[in-house]
N, C-alpha and C positions, 0 to 999 in steps of 0.2 A: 590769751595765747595768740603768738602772730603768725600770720598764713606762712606754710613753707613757700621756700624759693623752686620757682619752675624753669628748668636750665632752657632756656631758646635762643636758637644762634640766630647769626644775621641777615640769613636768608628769608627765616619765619618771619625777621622784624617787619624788614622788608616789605612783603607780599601782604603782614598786615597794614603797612602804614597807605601801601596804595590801594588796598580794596577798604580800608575807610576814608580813604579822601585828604589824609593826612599829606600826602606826597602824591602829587601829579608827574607822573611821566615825562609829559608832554614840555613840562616846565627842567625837569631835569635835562632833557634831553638839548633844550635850547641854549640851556647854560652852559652845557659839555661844546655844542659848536661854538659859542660864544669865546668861550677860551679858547677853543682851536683859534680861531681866527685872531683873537691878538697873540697866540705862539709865533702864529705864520709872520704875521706884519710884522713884530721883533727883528726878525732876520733881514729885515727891508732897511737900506741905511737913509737911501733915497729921500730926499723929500718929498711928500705928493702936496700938489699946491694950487690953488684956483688960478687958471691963466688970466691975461688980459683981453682974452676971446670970449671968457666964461666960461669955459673948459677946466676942468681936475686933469693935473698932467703929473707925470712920474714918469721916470727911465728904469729901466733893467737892466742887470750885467748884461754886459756879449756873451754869445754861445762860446760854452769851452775854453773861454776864462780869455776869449780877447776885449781887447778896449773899445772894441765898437757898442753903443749904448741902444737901445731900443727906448724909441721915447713911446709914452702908452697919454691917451689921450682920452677922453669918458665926457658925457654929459656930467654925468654926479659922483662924488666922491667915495661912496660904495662901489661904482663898477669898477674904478678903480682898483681900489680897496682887492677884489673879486678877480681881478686880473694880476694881482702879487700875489696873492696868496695861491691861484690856481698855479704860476710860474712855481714859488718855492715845495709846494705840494707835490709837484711832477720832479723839481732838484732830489727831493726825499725820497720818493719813490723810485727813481732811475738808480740812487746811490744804494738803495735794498735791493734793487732786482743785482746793481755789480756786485753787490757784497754776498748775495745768493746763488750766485750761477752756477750750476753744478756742474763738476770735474765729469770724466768720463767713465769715471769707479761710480759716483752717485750717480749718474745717467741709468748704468745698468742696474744697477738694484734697483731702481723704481722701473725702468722699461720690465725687469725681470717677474719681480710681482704682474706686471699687466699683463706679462705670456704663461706666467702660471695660470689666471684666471681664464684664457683660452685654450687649454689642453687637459688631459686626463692621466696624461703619461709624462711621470716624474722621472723614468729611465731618459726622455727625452730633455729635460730639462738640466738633467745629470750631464749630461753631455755637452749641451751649451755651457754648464759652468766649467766643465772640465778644457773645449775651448779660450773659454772668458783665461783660464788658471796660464797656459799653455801659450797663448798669443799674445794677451793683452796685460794683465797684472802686471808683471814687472817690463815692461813696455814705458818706457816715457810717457804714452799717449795716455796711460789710462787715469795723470793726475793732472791732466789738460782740460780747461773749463772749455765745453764746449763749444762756445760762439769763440776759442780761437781755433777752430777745425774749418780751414778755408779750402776750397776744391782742391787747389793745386799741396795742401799738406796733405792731405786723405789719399790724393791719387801718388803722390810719390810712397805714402806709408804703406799703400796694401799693394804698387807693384815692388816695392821691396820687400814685403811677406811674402810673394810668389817666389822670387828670388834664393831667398833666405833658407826658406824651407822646403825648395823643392813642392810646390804645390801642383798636385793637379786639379782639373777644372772642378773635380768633385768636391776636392777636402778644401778648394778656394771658397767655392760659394760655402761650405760648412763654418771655415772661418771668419769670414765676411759677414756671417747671417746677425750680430751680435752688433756690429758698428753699423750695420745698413738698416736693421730695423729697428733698433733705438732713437735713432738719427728721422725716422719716421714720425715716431712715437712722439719724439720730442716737438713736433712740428703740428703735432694735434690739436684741433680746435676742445679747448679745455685742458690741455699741457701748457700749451704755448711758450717753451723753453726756446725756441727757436721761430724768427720768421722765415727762414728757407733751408730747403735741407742741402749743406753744401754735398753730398753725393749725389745728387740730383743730376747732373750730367755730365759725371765722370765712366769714361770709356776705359775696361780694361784692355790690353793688350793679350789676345789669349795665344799668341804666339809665345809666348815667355809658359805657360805651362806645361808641368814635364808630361809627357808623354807616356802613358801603362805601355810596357810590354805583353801582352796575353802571356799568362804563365803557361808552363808547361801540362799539358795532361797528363801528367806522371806527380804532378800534386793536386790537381783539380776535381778527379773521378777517380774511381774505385776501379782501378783496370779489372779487366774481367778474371785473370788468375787470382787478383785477392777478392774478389767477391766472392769466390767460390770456396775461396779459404775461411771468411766472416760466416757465412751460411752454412758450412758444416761445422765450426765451433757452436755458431750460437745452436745447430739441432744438437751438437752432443749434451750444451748447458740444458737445452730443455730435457731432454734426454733422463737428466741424472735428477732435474728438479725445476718439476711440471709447475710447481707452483708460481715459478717467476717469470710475468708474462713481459720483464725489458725487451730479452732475446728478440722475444717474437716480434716487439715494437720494432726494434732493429729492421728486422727483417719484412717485416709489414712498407717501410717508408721505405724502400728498395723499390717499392711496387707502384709508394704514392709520392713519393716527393715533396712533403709537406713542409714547411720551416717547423722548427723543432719546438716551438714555440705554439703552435697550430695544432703540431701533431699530439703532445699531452692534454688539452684541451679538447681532443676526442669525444662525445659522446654518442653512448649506442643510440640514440633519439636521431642523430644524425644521420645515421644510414637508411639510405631509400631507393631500395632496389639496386640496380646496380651500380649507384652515385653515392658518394657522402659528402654532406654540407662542409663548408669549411667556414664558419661565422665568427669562430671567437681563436682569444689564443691567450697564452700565459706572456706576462710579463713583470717585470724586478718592480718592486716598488720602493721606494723609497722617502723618506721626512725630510721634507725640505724646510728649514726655516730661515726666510729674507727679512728679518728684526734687525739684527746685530750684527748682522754678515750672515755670506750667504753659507748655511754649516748643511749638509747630507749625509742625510744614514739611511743605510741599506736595512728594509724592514721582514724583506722576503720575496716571496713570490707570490701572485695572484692571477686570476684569471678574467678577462675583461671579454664583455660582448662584440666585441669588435677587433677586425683584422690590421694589418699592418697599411694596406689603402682598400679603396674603392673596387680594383681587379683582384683584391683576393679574397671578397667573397665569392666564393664559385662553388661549381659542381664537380669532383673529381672520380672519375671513372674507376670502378674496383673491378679490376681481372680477375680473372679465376681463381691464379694465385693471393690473390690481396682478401677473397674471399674465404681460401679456405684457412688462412693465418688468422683472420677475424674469427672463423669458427673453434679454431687450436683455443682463442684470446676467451674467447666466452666459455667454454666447456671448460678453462683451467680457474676461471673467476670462481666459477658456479661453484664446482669441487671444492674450491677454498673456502667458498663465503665469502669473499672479498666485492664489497660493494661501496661505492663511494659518490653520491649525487648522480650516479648515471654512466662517470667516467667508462672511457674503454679500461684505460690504463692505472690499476692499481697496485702503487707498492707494498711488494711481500711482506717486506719490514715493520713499516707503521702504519700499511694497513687504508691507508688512506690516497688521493689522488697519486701519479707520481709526477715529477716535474721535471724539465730540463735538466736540469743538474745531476739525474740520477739517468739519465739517457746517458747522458754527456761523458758523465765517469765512467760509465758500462763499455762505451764504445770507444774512450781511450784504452782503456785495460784489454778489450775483446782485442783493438790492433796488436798490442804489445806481446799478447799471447800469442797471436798467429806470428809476428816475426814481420810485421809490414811497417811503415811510416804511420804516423798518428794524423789519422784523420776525420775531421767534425762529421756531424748530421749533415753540414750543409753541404759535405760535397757529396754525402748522399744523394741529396735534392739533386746537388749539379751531375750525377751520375743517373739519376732517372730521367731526366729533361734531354740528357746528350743521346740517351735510349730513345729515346720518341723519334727527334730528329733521326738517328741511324731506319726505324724504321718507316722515314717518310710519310710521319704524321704531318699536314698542311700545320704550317706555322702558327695559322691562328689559333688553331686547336692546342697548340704547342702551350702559345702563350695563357689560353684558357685555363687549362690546368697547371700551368704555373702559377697563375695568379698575379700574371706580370702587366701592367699599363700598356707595355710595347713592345712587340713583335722584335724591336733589334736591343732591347736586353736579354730577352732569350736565347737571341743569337749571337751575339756578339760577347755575352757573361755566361754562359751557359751550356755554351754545344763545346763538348770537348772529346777527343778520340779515346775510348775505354779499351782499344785493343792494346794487346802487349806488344813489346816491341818487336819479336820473331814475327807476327803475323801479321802486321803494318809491313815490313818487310818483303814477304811471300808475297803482298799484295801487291807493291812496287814492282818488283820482281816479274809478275804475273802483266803488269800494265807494261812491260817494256817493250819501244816499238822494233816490232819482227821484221821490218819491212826495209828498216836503216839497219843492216847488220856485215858482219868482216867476213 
């Protein structure tokens, strides 16, 4: 009877043939250059030939296909040899890096993976492609191989983006951030897509961008008539039904001005005497896969150990008021049952954390009810910040609990007049000089 057949592919054969001695490497590997090198010489039309010096001589094309000849000159007919085939190996090479050069669509997908691998936050990432979709996609630029992006194309393209779109300095560098640091990227030792970054010492002109108006404080803060109108809705909502502690969140960020983001993120671990930590905050998450193109899906909401920057972790002062709504917040959890990792803020409904979103709806609907304009958390925020400054809190402290890097974002985004308009008036009125009169 004859032995079965044992299937082995040609990997196993392989590995056997060299760990018996059967096939050397070493002799493989000499044959594999050996052919390389009469590929190379093939493409040589030239003759190489012993001088009457005793010299091996041969010529090369001219650069870039003129007829000037480069004569090559050797002791021995190998260096020769060694000296064409280094020339056609570098023609081959140069002809794969133009046939490879990536447009400024493939720039960013690969820059885009190396800033995923820097960050935690896919909301931010969200946003760069949402730019990328916005400025550049259907943009001429963005099926331009890079090495033809010359100083003077980039700076005429991005002060026409200013132009175009009405940019100001803020939503310029947000635009910009996408061509200015792929353009970086590309220039990396281990990229090497680029030997210099043409935006390298391109000056914009910031005169060309537009100009904010400071909007009105009749859309920035909760004038003091509808605050008082939000605050008696939301006591009558708790009022009728104790168990839903939104209201109170409402009403609580009156007192602390937190980004809304910050403020669900709440835990009672946090509170410490008369300060509460502000360390983490909720934010959107999202699937991002850069494969096939870049595709994003919205996964939900989560909560991450970390703030929006370095000045917002901080210590925010609870008053009296902000005290005894934290004690309304705990005495209506407790009744409930309502427990969820610690949170301050549990929704009624499913029982579990609550998040933005259920802020967000409360306080659209809580507007509509009273009869006011529809207005976010955040100019909650910017209506507790404009309260500080009215009561001549020193600015640093302003900015402290804001959680702001700089003293003139607080002031210059954030201080806005909450009075109503009769009583800004009276005030005028009241400031009028008695001394120039008819």
């Amino acid at each position: 009877m004859g032995m079965a057949a044992v299937a082995v592919n040609d990997e196993e054969i392989l590995k056997y043939a060299v760990s018996e001695g059967i096939i050397s490497l070493d002799d493989v590997r000499k044959s594999m250059e050996l052919k390389e090198r009469k590929r190379l010489l093939k493409q040589h039309h030239n003759k190489i030939f012993k001088g009457s010096d005793g010299r091996w001589k041969t010529t090369l094309p001219g650069a870039n296909g003129t007829k000037t000849r480069k004569i090559i000159a050797k002791k021995t007919k190998e260096e020769v040899e060694d000296v064409v085939i280094q020339y056609y190996s570098g023609l081959e090479d140069h002809a794969y890096v133009e046939e490879n050069i990536p447009t400024v669509t493939e720039l960013y997908r690969r820059w885009l993976s190396y800033k995923m691998a820097h960050t935690e936050s896919t909301a931010y990432i969200k946003r760069i492609n949402s730019d990328w979709k916005r400025f550049y996609e259907n943009d001429p630029i963005a099926e331009k191989e890079i090495t033809a992006l010359t100083e003077v194309y980039l700076d005429e393209w991005l002060h026409q983006k200013i132009k175009d779109y009405g940019l100001t300095k803020t939503s310029f560098y947000n635009m910009s951030t996408i061509v200015r640091q792929s353009l970086v990227y590309a220039c990396k030792d281990g990229v090497n897509l680029l030997e210099k970054n043409p935006m390298a010492n391109i000056e914009i002109n910031t005169k060309l961008f537009r100009r904010k108006q400071k909007p009105a404080a009749t859309t920035q803060v909760y004038l003091n008539s509808e605050q008082k109108l939000i605050a008696d809705e939301c006591l009558r909502k708790i009022s009728r039904n104790p168990n839903c502690t939104t209201p109170m969140a409402i009403m609580l960020n009156f007192q602390i001005g937190l980004r809304i983001g910050e403020l669900v993120a709440l835990k009672w671990s946090d509170i410490e005497g008369n300060y509460i930590h502000i360390n983490r905050m909720e934010v959107e998450d999202y699937e991002i896969d850069n494969k096939t193109g870049v595709k994003i899906d919205f996964k939900g909401h989560k909560v991450v150990e970390h703030v929006k920057s370095g000045a917002g972790v901080r210590e925010v002062y609870l008053n009296t008021e902000a005290q005894k709504i934290l004690k309304m917040i705990k005495e209506s959890s407790v009744q409930s049952g309502y427990y969820d990792q610690d949170y301050i803020f549990i929704s009624s409904q499913k029982k579990v954390r609550s998040t933005a979103r259920t802020i967000t709806s409360y306080l659209e609907k809580l507007c509509a009810t009273v009869g006011i304009a529809v207005k976010s958390n955040h100019k909650i925020r910017k209506t507790y910040i404009s309260a500080l400054f009215d009561a001549k809190i020193n600015i640093d402290t302003i900015r402290r609990m804001a959680g702001h890097e700089d003293e003139r974002t607080s002031l210059k985004n954030y201080c806005f007049d909450q009075n109503d308009k009769i009583y800004i008036e009276d005030q005028l009125e009241n400031a009028r000089n008695t001394t120039i009169s008819c």
